[in-house]
Each structure stands twice: as structure tokens, then as C-alpha cells.
C-alpha positions in Angstrom: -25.2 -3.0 34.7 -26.4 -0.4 37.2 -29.4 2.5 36.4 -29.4 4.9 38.7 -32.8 7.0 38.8 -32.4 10.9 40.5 -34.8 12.8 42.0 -35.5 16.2 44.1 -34.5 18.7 42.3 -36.8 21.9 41.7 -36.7 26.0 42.0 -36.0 27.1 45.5 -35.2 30.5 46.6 -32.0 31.6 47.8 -31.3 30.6 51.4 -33.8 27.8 50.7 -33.4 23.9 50.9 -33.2 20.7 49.0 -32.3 17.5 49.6 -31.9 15.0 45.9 -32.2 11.6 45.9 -30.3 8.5 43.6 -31.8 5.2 43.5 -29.2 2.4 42.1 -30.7 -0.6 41.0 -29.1 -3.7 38.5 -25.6 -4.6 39.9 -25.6 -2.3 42.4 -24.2 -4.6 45.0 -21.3 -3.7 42.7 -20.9 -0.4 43.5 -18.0 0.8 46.1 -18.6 5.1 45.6 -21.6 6.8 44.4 -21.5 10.8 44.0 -23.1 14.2 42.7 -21.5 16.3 40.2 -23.1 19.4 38.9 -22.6 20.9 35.5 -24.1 24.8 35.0 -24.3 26.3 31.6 -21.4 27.1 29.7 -19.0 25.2 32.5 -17.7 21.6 33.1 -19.1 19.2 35.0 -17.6 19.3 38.5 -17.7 17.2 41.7 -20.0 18.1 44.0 -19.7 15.1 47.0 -19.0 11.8 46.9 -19.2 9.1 49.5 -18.1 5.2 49.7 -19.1 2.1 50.8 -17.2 2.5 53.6 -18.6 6.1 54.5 -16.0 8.3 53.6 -17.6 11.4 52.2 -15.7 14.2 50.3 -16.6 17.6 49.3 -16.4 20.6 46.8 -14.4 23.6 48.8 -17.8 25.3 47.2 -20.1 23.1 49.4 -18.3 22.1 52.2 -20.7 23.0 55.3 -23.6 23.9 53.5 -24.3 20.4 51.6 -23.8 16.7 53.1 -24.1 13.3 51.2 -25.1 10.6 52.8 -25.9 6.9 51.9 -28.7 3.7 52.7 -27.3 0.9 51.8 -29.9 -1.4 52.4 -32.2 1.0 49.8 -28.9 1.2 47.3 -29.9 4.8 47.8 -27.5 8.2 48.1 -28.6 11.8 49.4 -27.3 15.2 48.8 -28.9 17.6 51.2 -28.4 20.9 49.8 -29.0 23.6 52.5 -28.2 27.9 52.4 -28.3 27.2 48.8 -27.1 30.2 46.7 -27.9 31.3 42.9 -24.6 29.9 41.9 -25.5 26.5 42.8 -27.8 26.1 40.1 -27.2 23.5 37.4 -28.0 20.4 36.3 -26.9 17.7 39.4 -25.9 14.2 38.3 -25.5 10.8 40.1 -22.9 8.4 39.5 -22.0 5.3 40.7 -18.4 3.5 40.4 -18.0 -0.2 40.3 -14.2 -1.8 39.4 -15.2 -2.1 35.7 -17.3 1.5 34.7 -19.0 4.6 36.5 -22.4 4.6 35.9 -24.6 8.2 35.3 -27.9 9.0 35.9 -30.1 11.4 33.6 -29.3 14.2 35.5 -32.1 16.4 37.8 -32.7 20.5 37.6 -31.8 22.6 40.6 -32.7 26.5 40.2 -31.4 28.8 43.1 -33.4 32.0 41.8 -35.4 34.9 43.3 
């Protein structure tokens, strides 16, 4: 079993900053990806970033150069640092974590792009 415990989010203002956090803890030795997904009222739940063991990172065309994931292994702990942030990115941002068997989600963390 993995938990995985989020944290960061907030209101920012447009242009503004944020950087979430996802702590894995359990089997996380098990783990070979973690990632962010978003989902926003009304709409699915979409891929944000995602980055593996390895350090291979991927991107939403909708974040590329404005967001970056990154990973501490030896915390079991992933990043998403969400810079010129825009009204559109607001949602509800979730962690997960894969391992060979299941993908793991966290409870999910509020981010509000707003004026």
C-alpha cells in the first residue's frame, strides 16, 4: 500500500506562483512514476506532468514551459511548480503514484487562479 499526502495549493492571482507538494509513504519504494493530474468543474480529469524513477518528465501541451515536476527520492517526495499561472488552470490537482500492481491517488489539493 502507498498514501500519498498533497499539499500547496491555495488562491494566487493570475501571473502568480505555486509550487504543490506529494509525499508517498507505505510501499513507496514500489513506486516507478508519480504524477499531477487536474480535474476542473464540469471536465475530466487530465494529465498535468508526470515524471519516473528514472527522471523522465512529460507534460500537458497546456503546461509545457510554464510548469515543471520534479522528484526527491530520498524524501519519496514529487513537486509541481506552477509558474505564469492562468485562470484556466484552476482545479482540483491530484497526485498519483504507479507501482506494477495499482496507481495510487491522493485526496486531491485546491488551486484558484482568480483576480
Amino acid at each position: 500500500q502507498v498514501q500519498l499526502v498533497e499539499s500547496g495549493g491555495g488562491l494566487v492571482q493570475p501571473g502568480g506562483s505555486l509550487r504543490l507538494s506529494c509525499a508517498a509513504s507505505g510501499s513507496a519504494s514500489s513506486i516507478y512514476d508519480m504524477g499531477w493530474y487536474r480535474q476542473a468543474p464540469g471536465k475530466r480529469r487530465e494529465l498535468v506532468a508526470q515524471i519516473t524513477n528514472s527522471g523522465s518528465t512529460n507534460y500537458a501541451d497546456s503546461v509545457k514551459g510554464r510548469f515543471t515536476i520534479s522528484g526527491d527520492n530520498a524524501k519519496n517526495t514529487v513537486y509541481l511548480q506552477m509558474n505564469s499561472l492562468k485562470p484556466e488552470d484552476t482545479a482540483v490537482y491530484y497526485c498519483r503514484a504507479r507501482t506494477l500492481s495499482r496507481q495510487y491517488w491522493g485526496q486531491g489539493t485546491q488551486v484558484t487562479v482568480s483576480s
